[in-house]
Wavefront OBJ file of the C-alpha trace (Angstrom):
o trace
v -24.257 26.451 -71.246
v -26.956 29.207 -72.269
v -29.203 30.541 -70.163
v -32.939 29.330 -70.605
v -35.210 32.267 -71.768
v -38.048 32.837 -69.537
v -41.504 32.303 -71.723
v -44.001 35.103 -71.142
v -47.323 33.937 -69.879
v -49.041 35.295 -72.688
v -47.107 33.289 -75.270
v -48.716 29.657 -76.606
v -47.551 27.216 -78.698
v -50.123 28.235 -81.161
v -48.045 31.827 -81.645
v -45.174 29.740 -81.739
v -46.293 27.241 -84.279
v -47.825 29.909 -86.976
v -44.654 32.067 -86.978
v -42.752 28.629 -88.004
v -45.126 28.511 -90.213
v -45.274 32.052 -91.165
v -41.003 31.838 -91.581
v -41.202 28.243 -93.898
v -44.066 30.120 -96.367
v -41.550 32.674 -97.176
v -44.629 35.173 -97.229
v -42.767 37.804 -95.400
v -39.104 38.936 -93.615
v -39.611 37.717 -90.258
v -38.872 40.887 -88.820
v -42.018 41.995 -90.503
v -43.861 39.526 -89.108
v -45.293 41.606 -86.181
v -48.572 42.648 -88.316
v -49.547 39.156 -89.465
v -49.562 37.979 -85.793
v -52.035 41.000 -84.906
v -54.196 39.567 -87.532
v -54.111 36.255 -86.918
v -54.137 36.676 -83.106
v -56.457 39.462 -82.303
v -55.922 39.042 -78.978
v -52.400 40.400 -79.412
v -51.817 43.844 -79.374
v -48.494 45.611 -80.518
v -46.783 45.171 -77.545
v -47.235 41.869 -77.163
v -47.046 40.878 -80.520
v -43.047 42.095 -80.454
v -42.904 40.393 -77.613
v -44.224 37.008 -78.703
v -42.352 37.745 -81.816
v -38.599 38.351 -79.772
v -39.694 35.436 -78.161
v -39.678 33.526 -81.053
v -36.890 34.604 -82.503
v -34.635 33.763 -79.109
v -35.475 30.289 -78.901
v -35.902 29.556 -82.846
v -34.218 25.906 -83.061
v -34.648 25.239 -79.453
v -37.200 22.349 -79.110
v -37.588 22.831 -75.384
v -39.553 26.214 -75.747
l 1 2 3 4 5 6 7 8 9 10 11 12 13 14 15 16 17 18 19 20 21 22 23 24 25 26 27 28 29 30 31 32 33 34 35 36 37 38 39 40 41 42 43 44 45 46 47 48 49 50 51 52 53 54 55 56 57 58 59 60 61 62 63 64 65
């Protein structure tokens, strides 16, 4: 049994829900991905954007997120 991932407060579903999108478009290497969640999100500053992002990438395929 893994260990559930605590969700920052910050982090919505609608971060959550464009980098799935963002990933299936193919656009860019996920890793990358920091800089088109600033854009889209201009609430999100760099900080936060890697950590939405890490978030993201630690629950990927977990539908309870």
């Amino acid at each position: 049994m893994t260990e559930a991932i605590e969700r920052p407060s910050f982090v919505n579903d609608a971060h959550l829900d464009f980098l799935d999108g963002l990933k299936d478009s193919g656009i860019t290497n996920m890793l990358g991905s920091r800089s088109y969640l600033m854009e889209e999100f201009e609430e999100l500053g760099e900080d936060e954007a890697k950590k939405v992002l890490s978030y993201w990438m630690e629950t990927f395929g977990d539908s309870s997120r």
